[in-house]
C-alpha positions in Angstrom: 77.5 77.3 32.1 80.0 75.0 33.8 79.9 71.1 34.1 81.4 69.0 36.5 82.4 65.0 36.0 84.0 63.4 38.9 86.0 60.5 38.1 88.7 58.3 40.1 91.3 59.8 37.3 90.2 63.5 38.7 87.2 66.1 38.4 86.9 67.3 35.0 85.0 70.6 34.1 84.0 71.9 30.9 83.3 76.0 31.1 83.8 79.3 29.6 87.4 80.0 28.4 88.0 83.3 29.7 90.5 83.4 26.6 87.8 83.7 23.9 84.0 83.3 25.4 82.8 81.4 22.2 84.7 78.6 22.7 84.7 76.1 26.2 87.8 74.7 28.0 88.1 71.4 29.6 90.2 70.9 32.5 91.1 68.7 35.4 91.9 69.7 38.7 91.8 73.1 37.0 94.8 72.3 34.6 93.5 73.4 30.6 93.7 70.0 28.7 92.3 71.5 25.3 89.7 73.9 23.9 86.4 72.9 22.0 83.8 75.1 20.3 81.1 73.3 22.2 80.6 71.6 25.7 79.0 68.5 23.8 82.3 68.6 21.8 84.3 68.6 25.3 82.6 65.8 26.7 82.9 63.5 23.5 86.8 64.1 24.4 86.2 62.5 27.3 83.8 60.0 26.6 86.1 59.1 23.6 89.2 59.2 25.7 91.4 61.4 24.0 91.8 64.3 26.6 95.4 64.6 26.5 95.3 63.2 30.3 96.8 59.8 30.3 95.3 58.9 34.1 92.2 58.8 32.1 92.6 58.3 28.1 94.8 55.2 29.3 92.1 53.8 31.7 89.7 50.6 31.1 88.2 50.2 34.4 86.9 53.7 34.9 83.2 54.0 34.3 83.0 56.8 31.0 79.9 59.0 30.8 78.2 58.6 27.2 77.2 62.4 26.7 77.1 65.8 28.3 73.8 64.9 29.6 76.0 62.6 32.5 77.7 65.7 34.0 76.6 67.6 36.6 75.2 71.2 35.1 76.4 74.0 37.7 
């Protein structure tokens, strides 16, 4: 399962990591930030702002999704 968020900082995605498939990668613009054992995990990064991206962990104005539930499930 893949998930897409689209933000003015960049598209993140949250997927398989083709490294070891019991974990999930996030990424933007298909650069790895980090690993995570889950996708909820990943997108608590996100939400939280600690990424590792500073476009977007730095940002105050950009709307921030609450859950996994905001991205789009591809």
């Amino acid at each position: 399962m893949t998930y897409i968020l689209r933000t003015s900082a960049g598209t993140f995605t949250i997927e398989p990591d083709e490294a070891d498939w019991d974990i999930v990668k996030l990424c933007i613009g298909g650069l790895k930030l980090a690993s995570f054992q889950t996708a909820e995990e990943a997108a608590g990064a996100v939400t939280n702002r600690r990424t590792g991206w500073p476009d977007w962990d730095r940002a105050k104005e950009c709307a921030c999704p609450a859950c996994l539930a905001d991205w789009e499930e591809c």
